[in-house]
PDB file of N, CA, C and O in Angstrom, chain B, residues numbered from 101:
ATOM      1  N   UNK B 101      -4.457   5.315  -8.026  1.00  0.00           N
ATOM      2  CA  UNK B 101      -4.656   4.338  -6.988  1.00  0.00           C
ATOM      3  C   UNK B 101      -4.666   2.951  -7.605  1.00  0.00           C
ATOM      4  O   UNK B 101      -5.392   2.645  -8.551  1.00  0.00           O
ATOM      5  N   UNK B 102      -3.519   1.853  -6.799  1.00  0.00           N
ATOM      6  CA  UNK B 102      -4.158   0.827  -7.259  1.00  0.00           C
ATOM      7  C   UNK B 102      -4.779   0.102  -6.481  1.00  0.00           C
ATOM      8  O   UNK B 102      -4.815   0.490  -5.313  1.00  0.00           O
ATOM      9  N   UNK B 103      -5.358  -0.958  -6.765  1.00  0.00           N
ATOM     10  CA  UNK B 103      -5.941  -1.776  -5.457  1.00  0.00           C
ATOM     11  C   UNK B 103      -4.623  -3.212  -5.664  1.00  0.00           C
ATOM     12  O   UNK B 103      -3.859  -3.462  -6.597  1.00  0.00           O
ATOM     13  N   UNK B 104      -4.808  -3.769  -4.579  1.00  0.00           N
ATOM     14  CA  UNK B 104      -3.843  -4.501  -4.136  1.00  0.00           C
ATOM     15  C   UNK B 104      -4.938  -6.065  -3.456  1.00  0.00           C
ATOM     16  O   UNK B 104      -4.437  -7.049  -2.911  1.00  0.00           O
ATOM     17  N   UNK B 105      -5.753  -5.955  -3.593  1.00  0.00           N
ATOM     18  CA  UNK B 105      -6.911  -6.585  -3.499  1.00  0.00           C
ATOM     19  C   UNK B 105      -7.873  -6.962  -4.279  1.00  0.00           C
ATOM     20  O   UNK B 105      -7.674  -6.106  -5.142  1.00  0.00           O
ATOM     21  N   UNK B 106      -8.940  -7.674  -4.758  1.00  0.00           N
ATOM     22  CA  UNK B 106     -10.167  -7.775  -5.384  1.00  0.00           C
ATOM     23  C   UNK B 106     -11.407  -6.772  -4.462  1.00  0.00           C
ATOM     24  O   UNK B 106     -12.067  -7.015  -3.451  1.00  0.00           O
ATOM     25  N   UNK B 107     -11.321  -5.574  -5.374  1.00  0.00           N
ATOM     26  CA  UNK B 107     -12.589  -4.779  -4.761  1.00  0.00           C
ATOM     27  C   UNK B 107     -13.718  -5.411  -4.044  1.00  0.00           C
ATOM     28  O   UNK B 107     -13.996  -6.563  -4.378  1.00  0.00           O
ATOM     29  N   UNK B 108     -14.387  -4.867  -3.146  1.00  0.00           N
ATOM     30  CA  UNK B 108     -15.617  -5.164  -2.532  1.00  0.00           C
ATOM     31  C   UNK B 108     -15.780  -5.261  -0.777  1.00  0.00           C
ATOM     32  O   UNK B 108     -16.666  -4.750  -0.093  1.00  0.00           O
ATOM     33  N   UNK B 109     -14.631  -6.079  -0.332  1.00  0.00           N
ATOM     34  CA  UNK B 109     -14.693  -6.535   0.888  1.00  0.00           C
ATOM     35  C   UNK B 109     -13.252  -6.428   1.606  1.00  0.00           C
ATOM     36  O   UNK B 109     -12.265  -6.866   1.015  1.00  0.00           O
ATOM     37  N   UNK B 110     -13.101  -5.653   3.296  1.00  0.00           N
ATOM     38  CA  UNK B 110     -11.948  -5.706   3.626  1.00  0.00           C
ATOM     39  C   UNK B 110     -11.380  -6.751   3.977  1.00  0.00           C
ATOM     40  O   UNK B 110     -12.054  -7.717   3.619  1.00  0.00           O
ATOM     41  N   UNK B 111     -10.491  -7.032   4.489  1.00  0.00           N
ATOM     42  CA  UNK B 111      -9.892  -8.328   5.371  1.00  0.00           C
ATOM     43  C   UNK B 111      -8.908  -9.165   4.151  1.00  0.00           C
ATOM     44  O   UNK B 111      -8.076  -9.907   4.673  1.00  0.00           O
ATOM     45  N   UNK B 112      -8.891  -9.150   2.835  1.00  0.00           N
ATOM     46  CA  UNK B 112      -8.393  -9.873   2.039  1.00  0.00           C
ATOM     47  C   UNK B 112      -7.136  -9.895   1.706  1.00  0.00           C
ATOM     48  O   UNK B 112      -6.415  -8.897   1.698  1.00  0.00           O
ATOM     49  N   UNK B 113      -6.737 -11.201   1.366  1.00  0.00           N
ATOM     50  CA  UNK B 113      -5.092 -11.237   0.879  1.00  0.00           C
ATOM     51  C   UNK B 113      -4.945 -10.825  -0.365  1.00  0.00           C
ATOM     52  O   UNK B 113      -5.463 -10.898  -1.479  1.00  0.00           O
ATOM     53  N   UNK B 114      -3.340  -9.992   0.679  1.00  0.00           N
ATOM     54  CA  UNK B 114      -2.608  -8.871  -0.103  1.00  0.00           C
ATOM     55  C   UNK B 114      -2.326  -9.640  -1.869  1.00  0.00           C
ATOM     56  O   UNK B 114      -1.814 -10.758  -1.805  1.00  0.00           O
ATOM     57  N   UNK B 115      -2.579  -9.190  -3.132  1.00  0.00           N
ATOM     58  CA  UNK B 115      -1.906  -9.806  -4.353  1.00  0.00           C
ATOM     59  C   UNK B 115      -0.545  -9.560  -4.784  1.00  0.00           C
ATOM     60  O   UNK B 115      -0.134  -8.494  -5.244  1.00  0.00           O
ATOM     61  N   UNK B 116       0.036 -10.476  -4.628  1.00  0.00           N
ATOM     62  CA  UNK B 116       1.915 -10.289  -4.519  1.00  0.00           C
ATOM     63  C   UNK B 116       2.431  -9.461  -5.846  1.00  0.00           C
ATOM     64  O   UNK B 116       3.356  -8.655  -5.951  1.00  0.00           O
ATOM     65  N   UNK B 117       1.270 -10.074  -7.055  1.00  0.00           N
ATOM     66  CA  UNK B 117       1.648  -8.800  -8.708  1.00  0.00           C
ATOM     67  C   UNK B 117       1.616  -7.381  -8.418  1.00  0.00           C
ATOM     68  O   UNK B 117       1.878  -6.637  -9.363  1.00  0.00           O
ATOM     69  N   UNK B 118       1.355  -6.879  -7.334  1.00  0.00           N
ATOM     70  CA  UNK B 118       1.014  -5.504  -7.142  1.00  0.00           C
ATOM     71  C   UNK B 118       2.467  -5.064  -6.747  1.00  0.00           C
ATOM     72  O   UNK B 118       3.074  -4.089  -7.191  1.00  0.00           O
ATOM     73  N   UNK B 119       2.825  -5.815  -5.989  1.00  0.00           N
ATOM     74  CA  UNK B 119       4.466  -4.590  -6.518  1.00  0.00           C
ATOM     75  C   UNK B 119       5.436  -4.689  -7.630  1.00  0.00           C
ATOM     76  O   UNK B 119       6.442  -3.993  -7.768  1.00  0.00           O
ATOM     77  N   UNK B 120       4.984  -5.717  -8.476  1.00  0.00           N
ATOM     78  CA  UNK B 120       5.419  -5.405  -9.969  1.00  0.00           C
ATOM     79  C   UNK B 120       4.720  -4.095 -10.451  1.00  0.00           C
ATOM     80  O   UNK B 120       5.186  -3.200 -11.155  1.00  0.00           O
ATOM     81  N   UNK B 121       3.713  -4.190  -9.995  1.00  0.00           N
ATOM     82  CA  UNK B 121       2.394  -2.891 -11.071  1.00  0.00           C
ATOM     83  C   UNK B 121       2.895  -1.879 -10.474  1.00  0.00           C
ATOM     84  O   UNK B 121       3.064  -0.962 -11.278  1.00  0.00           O
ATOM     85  N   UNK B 122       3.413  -1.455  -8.763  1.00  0.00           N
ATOM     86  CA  UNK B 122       3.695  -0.004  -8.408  1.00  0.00           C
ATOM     87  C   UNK B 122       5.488   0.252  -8.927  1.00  0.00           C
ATOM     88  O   UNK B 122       6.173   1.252  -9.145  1.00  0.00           O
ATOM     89  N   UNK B 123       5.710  -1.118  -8.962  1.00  0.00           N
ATOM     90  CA  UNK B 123       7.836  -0.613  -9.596  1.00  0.00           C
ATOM     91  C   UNK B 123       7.683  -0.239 -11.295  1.00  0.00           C
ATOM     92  O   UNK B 123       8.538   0.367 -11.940  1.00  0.00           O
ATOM     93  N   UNK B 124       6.568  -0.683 -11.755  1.00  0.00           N
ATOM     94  CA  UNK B 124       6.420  -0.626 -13.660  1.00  0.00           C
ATOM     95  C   UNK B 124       5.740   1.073 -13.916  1.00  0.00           C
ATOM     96  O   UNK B 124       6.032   1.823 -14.847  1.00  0.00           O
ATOM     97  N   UNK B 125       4.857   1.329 -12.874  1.00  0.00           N
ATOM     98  CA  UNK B 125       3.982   2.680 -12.658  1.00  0.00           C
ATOM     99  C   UNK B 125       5.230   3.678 -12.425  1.00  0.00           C
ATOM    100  O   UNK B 125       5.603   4.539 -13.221  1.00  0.00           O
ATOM    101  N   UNK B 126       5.876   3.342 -10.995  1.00  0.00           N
ATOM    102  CA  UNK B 126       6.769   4.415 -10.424  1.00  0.00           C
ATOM    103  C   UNK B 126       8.084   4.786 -11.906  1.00  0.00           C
ATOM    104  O   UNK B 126       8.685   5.835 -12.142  1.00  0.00           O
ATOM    105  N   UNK B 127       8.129   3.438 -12.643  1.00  0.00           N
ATOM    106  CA  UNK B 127       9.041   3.881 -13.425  1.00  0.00           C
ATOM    107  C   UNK B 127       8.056   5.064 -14.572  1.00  0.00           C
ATOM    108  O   UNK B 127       8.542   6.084 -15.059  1.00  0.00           O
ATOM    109  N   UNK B 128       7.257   4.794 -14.695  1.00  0.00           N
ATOM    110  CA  UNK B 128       6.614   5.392 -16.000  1.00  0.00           C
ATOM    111  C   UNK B 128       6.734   6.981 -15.839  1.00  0.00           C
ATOM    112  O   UNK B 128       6.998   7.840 -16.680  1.00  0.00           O
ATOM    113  N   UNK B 129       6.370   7.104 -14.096  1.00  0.00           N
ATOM    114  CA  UNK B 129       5.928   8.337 -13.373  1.00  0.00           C
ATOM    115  C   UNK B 129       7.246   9.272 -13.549  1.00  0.00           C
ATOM    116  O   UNK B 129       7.161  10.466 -13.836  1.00  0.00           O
ATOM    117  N   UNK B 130       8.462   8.595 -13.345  1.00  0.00           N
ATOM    118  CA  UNK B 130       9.604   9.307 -12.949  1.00  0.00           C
ATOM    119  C   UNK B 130      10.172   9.614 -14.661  1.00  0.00           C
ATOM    120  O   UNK B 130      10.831  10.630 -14.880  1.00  0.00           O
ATOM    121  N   UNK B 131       9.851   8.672 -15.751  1.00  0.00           N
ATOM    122  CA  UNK B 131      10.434   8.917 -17.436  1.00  0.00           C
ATOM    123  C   UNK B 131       9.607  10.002 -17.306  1.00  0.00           C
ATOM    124  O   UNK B 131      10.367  10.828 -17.812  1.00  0.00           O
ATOM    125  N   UNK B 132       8.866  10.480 -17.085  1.00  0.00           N
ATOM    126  CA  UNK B 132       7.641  11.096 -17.440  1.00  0.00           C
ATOM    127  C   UNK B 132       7.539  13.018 -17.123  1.00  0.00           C
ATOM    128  O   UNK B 132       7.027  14.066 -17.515  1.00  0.00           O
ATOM    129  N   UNK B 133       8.590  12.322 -15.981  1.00  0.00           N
ATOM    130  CA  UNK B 133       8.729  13.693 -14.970  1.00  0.00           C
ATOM    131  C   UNK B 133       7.764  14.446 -14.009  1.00  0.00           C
ATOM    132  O   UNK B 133       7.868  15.553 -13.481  1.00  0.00           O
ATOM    133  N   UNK B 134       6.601  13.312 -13.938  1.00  0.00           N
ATOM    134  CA  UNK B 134       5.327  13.591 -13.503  1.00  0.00           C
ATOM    135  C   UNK B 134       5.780  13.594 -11.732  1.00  0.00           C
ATOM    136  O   UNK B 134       6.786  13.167 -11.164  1.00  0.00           O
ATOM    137  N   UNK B 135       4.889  14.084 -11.361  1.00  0.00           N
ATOM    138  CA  UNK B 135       4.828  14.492  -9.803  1.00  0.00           C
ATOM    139  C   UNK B 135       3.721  13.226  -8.702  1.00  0.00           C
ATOM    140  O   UNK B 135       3.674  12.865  -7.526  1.00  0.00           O
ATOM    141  N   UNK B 136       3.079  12.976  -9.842  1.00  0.00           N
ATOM    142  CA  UNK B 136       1.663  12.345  -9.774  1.00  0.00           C
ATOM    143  C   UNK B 136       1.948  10.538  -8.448  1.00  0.00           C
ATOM    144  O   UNK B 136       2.622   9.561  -8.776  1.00  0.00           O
ATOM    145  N   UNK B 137       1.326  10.670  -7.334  1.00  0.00           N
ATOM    146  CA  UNK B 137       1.287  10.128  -6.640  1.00  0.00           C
ATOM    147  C   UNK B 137       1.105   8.223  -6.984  1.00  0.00           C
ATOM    148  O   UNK B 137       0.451   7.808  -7.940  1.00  0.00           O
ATOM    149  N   UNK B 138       1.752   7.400  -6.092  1.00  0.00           N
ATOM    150  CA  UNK B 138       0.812   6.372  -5.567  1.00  0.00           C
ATOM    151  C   UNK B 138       0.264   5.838  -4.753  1.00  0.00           C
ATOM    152  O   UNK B 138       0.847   5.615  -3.693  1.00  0.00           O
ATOM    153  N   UNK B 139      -0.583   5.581  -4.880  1.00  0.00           N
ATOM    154  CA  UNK B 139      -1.568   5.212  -3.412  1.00  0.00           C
ATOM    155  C   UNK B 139      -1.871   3.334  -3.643  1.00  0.00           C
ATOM    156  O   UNK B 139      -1.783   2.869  -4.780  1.00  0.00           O
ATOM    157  N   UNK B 140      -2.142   2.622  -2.706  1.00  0.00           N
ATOM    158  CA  UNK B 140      -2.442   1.463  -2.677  1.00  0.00           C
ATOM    159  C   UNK B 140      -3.516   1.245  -2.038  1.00  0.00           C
ATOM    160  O   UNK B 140      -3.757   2.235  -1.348  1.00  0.00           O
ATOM    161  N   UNK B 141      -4.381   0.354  -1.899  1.00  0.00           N
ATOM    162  CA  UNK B 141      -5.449  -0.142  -1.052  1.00  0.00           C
ATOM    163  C   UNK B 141      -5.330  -1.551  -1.309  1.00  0.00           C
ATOM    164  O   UNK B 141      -4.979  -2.152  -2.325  1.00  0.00           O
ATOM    165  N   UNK B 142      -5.853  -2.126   0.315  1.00  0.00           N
ATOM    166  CA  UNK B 142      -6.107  -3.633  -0.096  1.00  0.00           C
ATOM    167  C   UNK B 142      -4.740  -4.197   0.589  1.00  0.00           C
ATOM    168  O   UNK B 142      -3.595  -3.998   0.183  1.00  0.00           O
ATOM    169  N   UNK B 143      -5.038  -4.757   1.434  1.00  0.00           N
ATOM    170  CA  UNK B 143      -3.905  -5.765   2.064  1.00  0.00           C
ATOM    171  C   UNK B 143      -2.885  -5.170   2.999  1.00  0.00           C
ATOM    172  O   UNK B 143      -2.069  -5.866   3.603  1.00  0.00           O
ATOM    173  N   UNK B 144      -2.927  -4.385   3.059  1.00  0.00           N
ATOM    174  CA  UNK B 144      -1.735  -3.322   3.750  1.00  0.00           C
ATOM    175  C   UNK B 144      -1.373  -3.539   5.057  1.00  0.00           C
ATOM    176  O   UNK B 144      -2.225  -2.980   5.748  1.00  0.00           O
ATOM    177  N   UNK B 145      -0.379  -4.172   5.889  1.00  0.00           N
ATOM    178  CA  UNK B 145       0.123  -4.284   7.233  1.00  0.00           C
ATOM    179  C   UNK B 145       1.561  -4.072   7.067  1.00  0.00           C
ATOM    180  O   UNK B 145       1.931  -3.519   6.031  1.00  0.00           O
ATOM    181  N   UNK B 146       2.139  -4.314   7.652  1.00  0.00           N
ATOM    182  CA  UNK B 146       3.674  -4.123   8.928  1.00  0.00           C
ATOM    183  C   UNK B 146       4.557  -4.463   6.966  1.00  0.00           C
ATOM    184  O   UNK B 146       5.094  -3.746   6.122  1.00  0.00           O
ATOM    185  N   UNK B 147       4.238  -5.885   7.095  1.00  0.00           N
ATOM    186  CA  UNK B 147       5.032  -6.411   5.511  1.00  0.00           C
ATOM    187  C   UNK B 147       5.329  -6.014   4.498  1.00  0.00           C
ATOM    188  O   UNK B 147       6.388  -5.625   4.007  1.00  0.00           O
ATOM    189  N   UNK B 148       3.321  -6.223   3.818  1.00  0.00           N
ATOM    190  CA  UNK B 148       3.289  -5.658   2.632  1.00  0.00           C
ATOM    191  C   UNK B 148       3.417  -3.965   2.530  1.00  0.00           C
ATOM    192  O   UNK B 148       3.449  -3.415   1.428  1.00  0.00           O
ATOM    193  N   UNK B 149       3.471  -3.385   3.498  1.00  0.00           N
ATOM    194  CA  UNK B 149       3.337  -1.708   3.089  1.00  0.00           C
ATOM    195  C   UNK B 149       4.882  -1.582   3.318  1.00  0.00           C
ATOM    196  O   UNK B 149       5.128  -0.609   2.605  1.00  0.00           O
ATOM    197  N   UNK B 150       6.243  -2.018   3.949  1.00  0.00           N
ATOM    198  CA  UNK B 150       6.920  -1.734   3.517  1.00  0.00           C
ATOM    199  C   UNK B 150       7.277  -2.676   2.203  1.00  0.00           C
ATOM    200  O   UNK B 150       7.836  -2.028   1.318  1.00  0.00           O
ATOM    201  N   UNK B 151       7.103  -3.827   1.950  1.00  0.00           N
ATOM    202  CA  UNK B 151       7.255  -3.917   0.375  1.00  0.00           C
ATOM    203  C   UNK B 151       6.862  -2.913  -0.812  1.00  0.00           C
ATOM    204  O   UNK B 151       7.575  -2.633  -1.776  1.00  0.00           O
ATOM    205  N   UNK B 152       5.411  -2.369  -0.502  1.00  0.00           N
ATOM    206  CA  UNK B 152       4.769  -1.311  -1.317  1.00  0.00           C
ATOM    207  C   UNK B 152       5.899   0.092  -1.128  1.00  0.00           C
ATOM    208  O   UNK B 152       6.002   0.861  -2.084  1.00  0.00           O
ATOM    209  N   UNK B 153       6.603   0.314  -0.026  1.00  0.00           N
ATOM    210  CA  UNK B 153       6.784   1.311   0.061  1.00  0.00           C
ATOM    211  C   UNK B 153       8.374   1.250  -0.629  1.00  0.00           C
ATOM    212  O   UNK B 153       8.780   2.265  -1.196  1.00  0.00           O
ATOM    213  N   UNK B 154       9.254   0.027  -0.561  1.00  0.00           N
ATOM    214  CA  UNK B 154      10.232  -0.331  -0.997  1.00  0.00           C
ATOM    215  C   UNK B 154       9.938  -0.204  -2.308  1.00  0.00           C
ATOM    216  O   UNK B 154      10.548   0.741  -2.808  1.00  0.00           O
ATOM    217  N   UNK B 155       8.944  -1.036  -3.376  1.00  0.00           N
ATOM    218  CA  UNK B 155       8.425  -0.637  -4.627  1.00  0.00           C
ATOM    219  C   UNK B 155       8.146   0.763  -5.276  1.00  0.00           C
ATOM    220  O   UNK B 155       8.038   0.931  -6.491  1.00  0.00           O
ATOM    221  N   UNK B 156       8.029   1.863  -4.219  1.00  0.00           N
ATOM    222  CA  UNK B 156       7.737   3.256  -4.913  1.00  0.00           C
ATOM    223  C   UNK B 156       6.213   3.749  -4.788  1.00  0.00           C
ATOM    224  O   UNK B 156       5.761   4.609  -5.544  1.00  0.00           O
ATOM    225  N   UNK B 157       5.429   3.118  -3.741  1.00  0.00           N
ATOM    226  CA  UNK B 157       4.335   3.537  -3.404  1.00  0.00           C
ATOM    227  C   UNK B 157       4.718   4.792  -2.174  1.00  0.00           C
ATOM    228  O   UNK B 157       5.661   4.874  -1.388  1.00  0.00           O
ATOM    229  N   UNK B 158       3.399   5.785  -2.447  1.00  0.00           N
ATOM    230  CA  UNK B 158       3.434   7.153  -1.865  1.00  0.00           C
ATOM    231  C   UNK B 158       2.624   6.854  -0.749  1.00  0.00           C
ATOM    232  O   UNK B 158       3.169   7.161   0.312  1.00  0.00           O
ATOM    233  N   UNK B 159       1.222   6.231  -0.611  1.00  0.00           N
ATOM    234  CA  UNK B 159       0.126   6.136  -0.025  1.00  0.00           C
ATOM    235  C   UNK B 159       0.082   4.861   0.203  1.00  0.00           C
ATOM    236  O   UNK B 159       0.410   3.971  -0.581  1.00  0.00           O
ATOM    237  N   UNK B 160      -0.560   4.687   1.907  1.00  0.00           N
ATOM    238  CA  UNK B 160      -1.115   3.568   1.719  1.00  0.00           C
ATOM    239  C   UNK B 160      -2.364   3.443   2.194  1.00  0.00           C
ATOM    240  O   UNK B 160      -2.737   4.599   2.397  1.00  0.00           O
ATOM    241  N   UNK B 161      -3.246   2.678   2.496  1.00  0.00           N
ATOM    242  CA  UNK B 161      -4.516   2.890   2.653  1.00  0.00           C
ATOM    243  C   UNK B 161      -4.893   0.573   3.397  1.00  0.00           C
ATOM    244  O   UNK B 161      -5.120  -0.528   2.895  1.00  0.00           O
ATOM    245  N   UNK B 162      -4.697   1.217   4.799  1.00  0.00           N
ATOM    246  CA  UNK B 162      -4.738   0.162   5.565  1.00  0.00           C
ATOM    247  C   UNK B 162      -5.963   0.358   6.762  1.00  0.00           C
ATOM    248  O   UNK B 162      -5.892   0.882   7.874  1.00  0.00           O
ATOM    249  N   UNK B 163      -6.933  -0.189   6.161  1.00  0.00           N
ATOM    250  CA  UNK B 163      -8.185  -0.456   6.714  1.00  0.00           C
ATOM    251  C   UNK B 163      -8.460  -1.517   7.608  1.00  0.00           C
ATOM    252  O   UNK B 163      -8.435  -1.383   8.831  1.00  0.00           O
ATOM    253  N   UNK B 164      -8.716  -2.549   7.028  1.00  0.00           N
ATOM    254  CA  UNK B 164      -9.212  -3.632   8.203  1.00  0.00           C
ATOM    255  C   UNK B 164      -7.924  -3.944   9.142  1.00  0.00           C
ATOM    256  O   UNK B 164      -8.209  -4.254  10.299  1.00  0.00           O
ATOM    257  N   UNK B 165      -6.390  -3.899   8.766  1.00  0.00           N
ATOM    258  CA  UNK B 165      -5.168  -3.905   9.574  1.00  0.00           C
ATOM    259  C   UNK B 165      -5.500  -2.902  10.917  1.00  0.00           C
ATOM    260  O   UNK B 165      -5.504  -3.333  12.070  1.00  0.00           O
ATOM    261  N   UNK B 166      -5.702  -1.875  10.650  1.00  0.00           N
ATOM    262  CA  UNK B 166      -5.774  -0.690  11.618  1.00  0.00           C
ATOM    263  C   UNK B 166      -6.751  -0.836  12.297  1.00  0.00           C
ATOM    264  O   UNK B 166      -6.583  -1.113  13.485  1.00  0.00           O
ATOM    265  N   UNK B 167      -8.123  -0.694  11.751  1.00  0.00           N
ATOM    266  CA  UNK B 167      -9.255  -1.024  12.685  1.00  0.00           C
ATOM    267  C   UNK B 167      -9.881  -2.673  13.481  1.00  0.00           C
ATOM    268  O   UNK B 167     -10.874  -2.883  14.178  1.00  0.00           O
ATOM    269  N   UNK B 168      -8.541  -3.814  12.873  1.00  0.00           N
ATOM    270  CA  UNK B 168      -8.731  -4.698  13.392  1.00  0.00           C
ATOM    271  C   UNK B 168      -7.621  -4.913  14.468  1.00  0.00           C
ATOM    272  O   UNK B 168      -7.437  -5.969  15.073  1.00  0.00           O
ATOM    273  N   UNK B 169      -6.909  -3.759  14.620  1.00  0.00           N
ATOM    274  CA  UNK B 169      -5.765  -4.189  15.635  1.00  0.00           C
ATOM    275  C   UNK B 169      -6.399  -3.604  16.712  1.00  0.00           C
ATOM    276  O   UNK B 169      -7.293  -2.759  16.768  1.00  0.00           O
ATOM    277  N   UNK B 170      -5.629  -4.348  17.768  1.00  0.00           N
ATOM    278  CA  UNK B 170      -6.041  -4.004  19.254  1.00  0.00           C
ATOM    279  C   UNK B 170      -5.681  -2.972  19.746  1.00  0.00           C
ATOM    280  O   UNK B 170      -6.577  -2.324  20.287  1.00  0.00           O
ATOM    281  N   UNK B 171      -4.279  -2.388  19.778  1.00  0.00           N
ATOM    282  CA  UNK B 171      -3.894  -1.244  19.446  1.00  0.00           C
ATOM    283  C   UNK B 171      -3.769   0.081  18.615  1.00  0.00           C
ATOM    284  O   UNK B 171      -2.712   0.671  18.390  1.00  0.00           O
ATOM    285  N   UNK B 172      -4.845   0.401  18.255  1.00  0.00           N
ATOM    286  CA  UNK B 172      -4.969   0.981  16.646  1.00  0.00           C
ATOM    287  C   UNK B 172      -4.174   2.385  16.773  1.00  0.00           C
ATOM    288  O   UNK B 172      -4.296   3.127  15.799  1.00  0.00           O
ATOM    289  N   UNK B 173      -3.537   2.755  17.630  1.00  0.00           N
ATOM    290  CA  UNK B 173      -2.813   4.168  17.418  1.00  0.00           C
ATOM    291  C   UNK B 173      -1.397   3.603  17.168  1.00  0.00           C
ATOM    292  O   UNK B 173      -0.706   4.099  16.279  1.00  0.00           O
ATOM    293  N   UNK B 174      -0.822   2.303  18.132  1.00  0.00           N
ATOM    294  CA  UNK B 174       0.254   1.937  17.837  1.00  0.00           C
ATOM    295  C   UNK B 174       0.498   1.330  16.764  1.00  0.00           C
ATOM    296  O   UNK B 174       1.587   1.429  16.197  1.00  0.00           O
ATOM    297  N   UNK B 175      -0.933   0.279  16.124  1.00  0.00           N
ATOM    298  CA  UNK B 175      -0.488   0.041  14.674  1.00  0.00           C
ATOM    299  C   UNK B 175      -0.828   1.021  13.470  1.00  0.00           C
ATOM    300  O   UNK B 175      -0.605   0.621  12.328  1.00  0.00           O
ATOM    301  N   UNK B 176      -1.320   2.195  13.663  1.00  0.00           N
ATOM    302  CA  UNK B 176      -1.251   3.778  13.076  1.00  0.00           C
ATOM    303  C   UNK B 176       0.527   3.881  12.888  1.00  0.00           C
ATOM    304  O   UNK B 176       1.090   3.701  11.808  1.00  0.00           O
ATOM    305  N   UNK B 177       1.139   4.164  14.012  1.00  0.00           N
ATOM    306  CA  UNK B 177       2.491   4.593  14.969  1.00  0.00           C
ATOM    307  C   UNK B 177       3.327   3.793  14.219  1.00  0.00           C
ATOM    308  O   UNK B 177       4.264   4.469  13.793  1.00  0.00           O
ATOM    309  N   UNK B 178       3.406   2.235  13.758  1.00  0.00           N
ATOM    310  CA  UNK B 178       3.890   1.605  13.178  1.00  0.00           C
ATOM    311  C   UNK B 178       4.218   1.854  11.574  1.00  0.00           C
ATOM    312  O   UNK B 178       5.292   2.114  11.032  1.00  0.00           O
ATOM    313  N   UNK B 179       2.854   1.672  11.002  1.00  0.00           N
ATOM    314  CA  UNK B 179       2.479   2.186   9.721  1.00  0.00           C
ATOM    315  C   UNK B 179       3.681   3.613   9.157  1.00  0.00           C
ATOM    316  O   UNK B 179       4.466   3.997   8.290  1.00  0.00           O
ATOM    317  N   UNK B 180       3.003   3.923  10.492  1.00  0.00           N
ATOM    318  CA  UNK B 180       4.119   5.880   9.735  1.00  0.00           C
ATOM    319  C   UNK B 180       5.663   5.335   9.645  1.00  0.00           C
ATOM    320  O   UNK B 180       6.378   5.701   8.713  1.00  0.00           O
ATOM    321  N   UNK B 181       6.111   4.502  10.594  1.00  0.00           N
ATOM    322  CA  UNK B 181       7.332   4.548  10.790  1.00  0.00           C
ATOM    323  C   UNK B 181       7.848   3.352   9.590  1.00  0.00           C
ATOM    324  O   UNK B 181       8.943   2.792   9.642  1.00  0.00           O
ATOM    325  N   UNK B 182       7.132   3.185   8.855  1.00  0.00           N
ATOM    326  CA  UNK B 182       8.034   2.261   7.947  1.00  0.00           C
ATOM    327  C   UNK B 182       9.324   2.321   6.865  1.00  0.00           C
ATOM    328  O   UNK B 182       9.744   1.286   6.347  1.00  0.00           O
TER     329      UNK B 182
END
């Protein structure tokens, strides 16, 4: 897992170095032949999770996005469909 955030508190802006860290990881994962997942936390909406997901992230982990939307099944509904 990485965080994509400064631990502690939700609501915070996404850190743009984090999809250097999941394209430098995903490469290590795949020389490696490993199976072994990535997950993200921290910043995650509509944008950054398809950037994360364009980068080679597996997981994402979108908290205050989801439970701060007004719609939270459609921005669930969104999320999947990226």
């Amino acid at each position: 897992m990485l965080m994509s955030v400064n631990p502690g508190f939700g609501g915070q802006k996404f850190i743009e170095n984090t999809l250097d860290k999941v394209r430098r990881l995903k490469k290590m994962i795949v020389e490696k032949g490993s199976n072994a997942k990535i997950e993200i936390d921290g910043g995650v909406n509509f944008e950054t999770g398809k950037a994360l997901l364009e980068a080679g992230a597996d997981i994402l982990v979108a908290g205050s996005f989801v439970f701060g939307a007004k719609d939270q099944k459609a921005t669930i509904a969104g999320l999947k469909n990226l």
